[in-house]
C-alpha positions in Angstrom: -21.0 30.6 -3.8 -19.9 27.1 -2.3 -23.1 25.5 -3.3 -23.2 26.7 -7.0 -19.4 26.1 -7.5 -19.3 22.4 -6.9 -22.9 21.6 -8.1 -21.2 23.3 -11.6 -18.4 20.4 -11.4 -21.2 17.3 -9.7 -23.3 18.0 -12.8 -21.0 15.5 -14.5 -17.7 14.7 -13.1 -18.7 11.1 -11.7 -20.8 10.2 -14.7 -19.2 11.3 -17.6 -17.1 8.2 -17.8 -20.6 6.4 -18.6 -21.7 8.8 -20.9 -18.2 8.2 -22.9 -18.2 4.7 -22.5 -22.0 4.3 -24.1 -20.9 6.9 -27.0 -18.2 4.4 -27.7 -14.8 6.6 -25.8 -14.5 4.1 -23.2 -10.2 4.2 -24.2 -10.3 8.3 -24.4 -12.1 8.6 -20.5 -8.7 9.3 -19.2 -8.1 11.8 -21.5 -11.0 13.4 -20.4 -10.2 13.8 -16.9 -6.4 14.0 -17.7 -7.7 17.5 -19.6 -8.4 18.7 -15.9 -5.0 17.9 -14.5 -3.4 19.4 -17.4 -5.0 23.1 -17.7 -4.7 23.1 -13.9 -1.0 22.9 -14.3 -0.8 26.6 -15.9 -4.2 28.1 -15.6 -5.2 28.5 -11.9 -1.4 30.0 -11.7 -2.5 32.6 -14.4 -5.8 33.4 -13.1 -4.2 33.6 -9.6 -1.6 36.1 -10.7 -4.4 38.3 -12.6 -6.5 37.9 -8.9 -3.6 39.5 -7.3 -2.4 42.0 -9.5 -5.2 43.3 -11.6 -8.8 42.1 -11.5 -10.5 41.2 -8.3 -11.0 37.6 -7.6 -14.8 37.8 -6.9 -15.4 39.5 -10.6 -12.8 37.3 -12.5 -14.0 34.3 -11.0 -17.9 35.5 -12.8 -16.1 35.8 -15.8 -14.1 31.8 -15.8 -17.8 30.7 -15.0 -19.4 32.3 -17.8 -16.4 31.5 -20.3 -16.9 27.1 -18.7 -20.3 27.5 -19.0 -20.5 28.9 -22.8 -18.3 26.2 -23.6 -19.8 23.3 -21.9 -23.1 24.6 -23.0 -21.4 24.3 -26.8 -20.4 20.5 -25.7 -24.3 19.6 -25.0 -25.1 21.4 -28.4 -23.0 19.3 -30.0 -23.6 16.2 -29.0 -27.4 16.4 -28.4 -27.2 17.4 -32.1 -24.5 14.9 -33.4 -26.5 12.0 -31.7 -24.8 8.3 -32.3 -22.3 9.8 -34.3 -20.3 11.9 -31.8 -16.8 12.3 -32.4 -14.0 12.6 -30.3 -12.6 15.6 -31.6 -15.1 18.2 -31.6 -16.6 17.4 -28.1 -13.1 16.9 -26.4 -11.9 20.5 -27.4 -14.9 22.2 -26.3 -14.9 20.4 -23.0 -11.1 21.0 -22.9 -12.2 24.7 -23.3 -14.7 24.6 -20.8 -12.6 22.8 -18.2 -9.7 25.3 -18.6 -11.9 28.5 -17.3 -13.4 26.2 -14.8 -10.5 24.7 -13.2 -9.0 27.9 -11.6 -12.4 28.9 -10.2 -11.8 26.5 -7.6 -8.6 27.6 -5.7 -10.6 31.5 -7.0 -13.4 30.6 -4.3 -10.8 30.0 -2.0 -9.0 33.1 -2.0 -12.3 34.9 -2.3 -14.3 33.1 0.9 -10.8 33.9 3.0 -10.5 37.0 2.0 -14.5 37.7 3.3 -13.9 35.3 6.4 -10.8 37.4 7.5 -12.0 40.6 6.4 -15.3 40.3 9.0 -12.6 39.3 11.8 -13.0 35.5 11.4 -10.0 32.6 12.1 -10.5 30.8 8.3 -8.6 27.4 9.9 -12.5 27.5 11.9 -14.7 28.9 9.7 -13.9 28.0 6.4 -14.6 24.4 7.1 -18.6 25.1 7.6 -18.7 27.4 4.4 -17.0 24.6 2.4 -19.9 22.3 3.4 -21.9 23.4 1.0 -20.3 23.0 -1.8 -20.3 19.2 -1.3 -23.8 20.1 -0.3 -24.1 21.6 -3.9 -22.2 18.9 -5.4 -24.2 16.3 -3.9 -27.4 17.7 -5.1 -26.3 18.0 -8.7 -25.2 13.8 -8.9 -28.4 13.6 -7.7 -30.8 15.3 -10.5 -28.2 14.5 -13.0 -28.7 10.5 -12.2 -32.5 10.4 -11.3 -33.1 12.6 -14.3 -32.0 10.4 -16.5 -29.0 12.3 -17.4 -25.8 10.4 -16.3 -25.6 8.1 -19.4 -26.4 11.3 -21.9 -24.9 14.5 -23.0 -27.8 16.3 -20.7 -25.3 16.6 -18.0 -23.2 19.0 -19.9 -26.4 21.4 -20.4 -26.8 21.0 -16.4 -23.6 22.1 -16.2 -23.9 24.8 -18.1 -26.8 26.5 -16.4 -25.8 26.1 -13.1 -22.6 27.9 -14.4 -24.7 30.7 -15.9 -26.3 31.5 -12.6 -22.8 31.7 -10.7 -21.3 34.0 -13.0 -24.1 36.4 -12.4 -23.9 36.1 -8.7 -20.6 36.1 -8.2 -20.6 39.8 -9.8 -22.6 40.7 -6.6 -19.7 39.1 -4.1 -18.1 41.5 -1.7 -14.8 43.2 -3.4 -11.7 41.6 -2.9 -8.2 43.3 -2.7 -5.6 43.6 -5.3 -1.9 45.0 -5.0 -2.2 48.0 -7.2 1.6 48.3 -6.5 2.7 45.8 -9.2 4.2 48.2 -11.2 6.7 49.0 -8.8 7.7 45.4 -8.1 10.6 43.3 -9.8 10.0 41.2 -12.8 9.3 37.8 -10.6 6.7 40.0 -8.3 5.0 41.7 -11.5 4.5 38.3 -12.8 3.1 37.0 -9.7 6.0 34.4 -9.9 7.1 34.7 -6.1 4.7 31.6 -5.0 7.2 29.6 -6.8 10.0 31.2 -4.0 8.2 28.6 -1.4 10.0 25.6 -2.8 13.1 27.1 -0.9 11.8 26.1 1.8 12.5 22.4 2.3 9.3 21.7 4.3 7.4 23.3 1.7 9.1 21.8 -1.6 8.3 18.3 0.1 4.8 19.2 0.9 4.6 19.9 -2.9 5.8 17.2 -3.9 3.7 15.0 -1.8 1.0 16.9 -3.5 1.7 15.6 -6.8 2.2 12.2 -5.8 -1.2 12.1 -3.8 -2.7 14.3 -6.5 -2.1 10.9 -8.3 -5.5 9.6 -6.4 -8.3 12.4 -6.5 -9.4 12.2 -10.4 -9.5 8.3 -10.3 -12.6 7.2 -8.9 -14.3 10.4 -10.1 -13.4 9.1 -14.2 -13.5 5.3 -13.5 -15.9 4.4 -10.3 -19.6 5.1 -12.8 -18.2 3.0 -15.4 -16.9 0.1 -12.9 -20.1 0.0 -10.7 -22.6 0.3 -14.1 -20.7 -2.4 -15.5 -22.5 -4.7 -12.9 -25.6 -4.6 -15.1 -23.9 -6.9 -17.7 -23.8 -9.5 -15.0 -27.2 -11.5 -14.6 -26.1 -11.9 -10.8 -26.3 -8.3 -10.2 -28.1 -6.9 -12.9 -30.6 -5.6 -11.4 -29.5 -4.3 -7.8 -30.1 -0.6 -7.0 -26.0 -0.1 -7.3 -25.6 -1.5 -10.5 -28.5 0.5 -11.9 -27.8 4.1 -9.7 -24.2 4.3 -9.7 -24.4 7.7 -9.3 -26.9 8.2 -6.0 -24.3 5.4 -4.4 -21.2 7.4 -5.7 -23.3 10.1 -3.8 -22.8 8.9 -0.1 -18.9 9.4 -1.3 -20.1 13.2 -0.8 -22.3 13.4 2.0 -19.0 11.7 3.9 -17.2 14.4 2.4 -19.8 17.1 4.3 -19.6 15.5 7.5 -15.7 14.8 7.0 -15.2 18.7 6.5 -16.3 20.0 9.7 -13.3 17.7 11.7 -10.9 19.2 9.7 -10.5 22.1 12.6 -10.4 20.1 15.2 -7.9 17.3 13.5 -6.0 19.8 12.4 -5.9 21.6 16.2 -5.2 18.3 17.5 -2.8 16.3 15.7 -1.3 18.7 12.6 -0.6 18.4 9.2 1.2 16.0 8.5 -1.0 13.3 10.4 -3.7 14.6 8.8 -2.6 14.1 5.6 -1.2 10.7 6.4 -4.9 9.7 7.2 -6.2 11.0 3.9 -3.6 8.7 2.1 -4.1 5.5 4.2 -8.0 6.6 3.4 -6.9 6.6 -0.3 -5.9 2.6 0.1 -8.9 1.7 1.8 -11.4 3.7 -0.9 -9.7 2.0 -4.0 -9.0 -1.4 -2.1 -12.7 -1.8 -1.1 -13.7 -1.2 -4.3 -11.6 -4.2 -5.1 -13.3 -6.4 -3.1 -16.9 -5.9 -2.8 -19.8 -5.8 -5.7 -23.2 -4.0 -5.5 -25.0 -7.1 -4.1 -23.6 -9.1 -1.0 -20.9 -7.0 -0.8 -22.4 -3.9 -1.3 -21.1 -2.9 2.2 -18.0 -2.5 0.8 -18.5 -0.1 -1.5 -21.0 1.8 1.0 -17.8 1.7 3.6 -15.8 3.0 0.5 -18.0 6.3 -0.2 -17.6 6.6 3.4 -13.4 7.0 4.0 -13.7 9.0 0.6 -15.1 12.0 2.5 -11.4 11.5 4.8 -9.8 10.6 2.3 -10.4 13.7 0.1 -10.8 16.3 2.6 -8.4 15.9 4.7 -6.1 16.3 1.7 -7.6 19.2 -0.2 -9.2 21.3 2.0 -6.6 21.0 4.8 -3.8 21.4 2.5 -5.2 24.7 1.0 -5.8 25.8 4.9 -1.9 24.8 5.1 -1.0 26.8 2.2 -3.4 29.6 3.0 -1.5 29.6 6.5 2.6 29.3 5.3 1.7 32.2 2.8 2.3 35.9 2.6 -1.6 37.5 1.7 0.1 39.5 -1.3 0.9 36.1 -3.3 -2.1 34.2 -1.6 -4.2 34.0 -4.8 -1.1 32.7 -6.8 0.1 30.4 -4.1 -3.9 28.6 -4.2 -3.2 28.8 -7.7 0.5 26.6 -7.2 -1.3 24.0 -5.0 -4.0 23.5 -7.3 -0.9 23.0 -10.4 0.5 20.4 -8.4 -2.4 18.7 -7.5 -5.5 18.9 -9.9 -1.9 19.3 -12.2 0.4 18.1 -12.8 -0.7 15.3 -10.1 -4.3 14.3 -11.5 -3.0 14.2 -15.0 -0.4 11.3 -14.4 -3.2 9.9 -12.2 -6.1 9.7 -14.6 -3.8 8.9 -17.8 -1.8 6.1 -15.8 -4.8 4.3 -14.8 -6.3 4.9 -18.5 -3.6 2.8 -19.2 -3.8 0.1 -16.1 -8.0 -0.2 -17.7 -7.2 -0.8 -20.6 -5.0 -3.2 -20.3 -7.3 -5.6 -17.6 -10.7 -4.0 -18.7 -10.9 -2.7 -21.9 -9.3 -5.6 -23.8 -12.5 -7.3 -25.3 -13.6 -8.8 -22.3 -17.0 -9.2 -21.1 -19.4 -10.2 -18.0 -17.3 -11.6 -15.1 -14.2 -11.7 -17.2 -14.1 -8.1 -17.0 -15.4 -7.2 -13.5 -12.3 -9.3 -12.4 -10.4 -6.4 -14.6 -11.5 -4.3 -12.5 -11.0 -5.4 -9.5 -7.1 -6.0 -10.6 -7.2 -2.1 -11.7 -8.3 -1.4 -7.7 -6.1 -3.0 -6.1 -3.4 -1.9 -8.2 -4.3 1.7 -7.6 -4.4 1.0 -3.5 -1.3 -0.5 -4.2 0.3 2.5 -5.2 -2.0 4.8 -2.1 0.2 2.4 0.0 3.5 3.2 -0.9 2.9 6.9 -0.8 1.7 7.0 2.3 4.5 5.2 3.7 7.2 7.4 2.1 5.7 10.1 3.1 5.5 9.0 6.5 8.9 8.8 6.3 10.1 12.0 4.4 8.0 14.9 5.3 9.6 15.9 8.6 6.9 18.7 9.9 7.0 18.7 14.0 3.7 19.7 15.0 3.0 21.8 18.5 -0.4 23.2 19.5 0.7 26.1 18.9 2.5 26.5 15.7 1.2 27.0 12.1 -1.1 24.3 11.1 
C-alpha cells in the first residue's frame, strides 16, 4: 500500500514544474502545487470524518484513488491530444480534480496502516517507520521511470500517474477492514460531524503544534514545484550544459528520497531519545540547509552541494511529517483518529503548502521569471533560495522559543 501510494504522487510531483514551464505555464507552477495545499485544507477533514463515521478507511481510500486516477488520466488525454496548444484552463481543473481525491489518501493510509499495526499487537511509534519506507521506496522508483523514460518534460507523467493509481484502488479493496463508530447517530451535532478534532486546539500545546504546522508547512511543496525547473535551467548555460544534473534533474532530485528512506527508520529512535519538539526543530534547521544549499552550489563544481542538499531533505521532511502524524496519532482519542490525520494534513499540505507554493510563485517571478536569461537568471534563483532559507530560519527560531513541550522518556512522544 506504501509503495503504490507515493509512486501514484513521484510519478509527477518533482517534474511537473518542467513540464509546465516547456508548455509555456512557467507563472501558473505555483498554482499548480498551491491546488494541493488548498483541497487539503477541507478534503482530508471530509474524507476523515466519512473514515470514522461511515465507510471504512481501507475501501474509501480505493475509491479517492480511482476518482485521482480517472481524472489525472483525463489530464494526459488532454494534453497528449491538445499538443502545443495546451491551455491553462482545461488541464488545471482536471488536475485540481484529480489532486482533490488524491490528497486525503495520504493521512487515509495512515489511519489504515495504524489501525493494522495495532490491531496485530504492534507499538506504531516502532513499526510504522519501516512500513513507511516503502512508500519513498515507491516514490523513488516512479521519479525514476518517469525521468529515464523520457517523461518528466511531457504530459506522459500524468498517464503514469494514472495507472499506478488504477492498480491501488483495486488493491486496496483487498486491505484488512478497518473500524468505524457505528454510534454516530447517537452523538451531538460536533461528534456526528466528526468536528471534535477541532476540540485539540484547547489544548495550548496542541494549538501551537498546529500552528507551527502551518508555518513549516510553508517549506514541503517548494522544492517539489521549483527544484526541476531550477536545476534544468542549467542547460541554458554553456558552462553546465551538459552535466548529468543539468540534464537528469529528476534522478538527482531522487537521492532527496532515498535520504528520506534511510531518514525514516531514525525517527523511533530520535523520537525515543530526544522528543518532539527537538525533533522537529531539526527538520526546520534541515529546511535552511536544503534551500540554502541550493543557493550556493550548481550541477558542476558544486554539485556537492546540491547532492548534500537531497541528503538533509530526507531529515528535513521526515522528521516533520511522519513524526508529527506519530505525534498526532499519539495525543488523539482512536474514535476521531481519522479526522485528527485529516486536521494535520489541513494545516500542513493546507493551509501551510498553499501560502508556501503561491508565496514563492511570487518571490520567482519576480527574480526569475522576469525575461531574464542564461546566468542572469540562475543568479534569480539563487536569490529565490536563500530567500526561502531565510524564512526556514526564522521559524525555526521562534519555534524554538514558543513551543514549550518538556520531553521525559517516558511521556507521550
Amino acid at each position: 500500500m506504501n509503495f503504490l501510494q507515493f509512486a501514484v504522487w513521484g510519478s509527477y510531483l518533482t517534474s511537473m514544474g518542467s513540464y509546465l514551464a516547456d508548455a509555456g505555464m512557467a507563472s501558473h507552477i505555483g498554482m499548480f502545487y498551491a491546488m494541493q495545499g488548498i483541497v487539503s485544507i477541507f478534503m482530508p477533514a471530509v474524507i476523515g470524518i466519512i473514515a470514522d463515521r461511515w465507510v471504512q478507511a481501507q475501501r474509501l481510500l480505493g475509491i479517492c484513488h480511482a476518482l485521482a486516477a480517472l481524472f489525472m488520466g483525463g489530464g494526459w488525454f488532454y494534453a497528449s491530444n491538445a499538443g502545443d496548444g495546451v491551455m491553462f484552463a482545461p488541464l488545471f481543473a482536471l488536475y485540481s480534480l484529480s489532486v482533490a481525491f488524491y490528497m486525503p489518501t495520504v493521512a487515509l493510509s495512515y489511519s489504515v496502516a495504524y489501525s493494522v499495526l495495532e490491531r496485530n499487537g504492534l507499538d506504531p511509534v516502532k513499526a510504522f517507520p519501516p512500513v513507511r519506507v516503502w512508500g519513498t521506496v515507491g516514490f523513488i522508483c516512479s521519479m525514476l521511470l518517469c525521468d529515464f523514460s523520457g517523461f518528466q518534460m511531457n504530459s506522459a507523467q500524468f498517464l503514469q500517474c494514472a495507472v499506478l493509481g488504477l492498480a491501488l484502488a483495486a488493491y486496496a479493496m483487498t486491505l484488512p477492514a478497518c473500524p468505524v463508530d457505528a454510534s454516530a447517530n447517537k452523538k451531538g451535532m460536533i461528534d456526528a460531524l466528526g468536528l471534535r478534532a477541532f476540540t485539540l486546539f484547547k489544548d495550548s500545546r496542541m494549538a501551537m503544534f498546529f500552528i507551527f504546522s502551518i508555518l513549516l508547512g510553508v517549506s514541503l511543496q517548494i522544492t517539489n514545484g521549483f527544484a526541476n525547473p531550477f536545476i534544468s535551467s542549467y542547460r541554458d548555460v554553456p558552462e553546465f550544459a551538459s552535466t548529468f544534473g543539468a540534464n537528469h534533474a529528476n534522478a538527482l532530485i531522487s537521492l532527496s528520497q532515498v535520504s528520506e528512506t534511510l531518514c525514516i527508520l531514525l525517527i523511533p529512535f530520535c523520537l525515543k531519545r530526544f522528543g518532539i519538539k527537538r525533533v522537529m526543530l531539526i527538520a526546520m534547521l534541515s529546511w535552511v540547509l536544503r534551500f540554502g544549499l541550493f543557493g550556493l552550489g550548481n550541477p558542476g563544481g558544486g554539485v556537492w552541494m546540491f547532492v548534500l542538499s537531497m541528503i538533509v531533505y530526507g531529515v528535513a521532511f521526515d522528521f516533520f511529517n511522519i513524526s508529527g502524524s506519530l505525534f498526532v496519532n499519539e495525543q488523539t482519542d482512536v474514535a476521531i483518529r481519522s479526522s485528527a490525520q485529516g486536521l494535520f494534513m489541513i494545516m500542513t499540505n493546507g493551509i501551510g503548502a498553499t501560502i508556501g507554493t503561491l508565496g514563492a510563485q511570487a518571490v520567482v517571478n519576480r527574480l526569475v521569471y522576469n525575461g531574464s536569461q542564461g546566468v542572469e537568471q540562475i543568479a534569480g534563483w539563487q536569490s529565490a533560495w536563500l530567500i526561502f532559507a531565510g524564512y526556514a530560519l526564522v521559524v525555526a527560531i521562534l519555534f524554538a522559543i514558543f513551543f514549550r513541550y518538556e520531553y521525559t522518556p517516558d511521556s507521550k512522544k
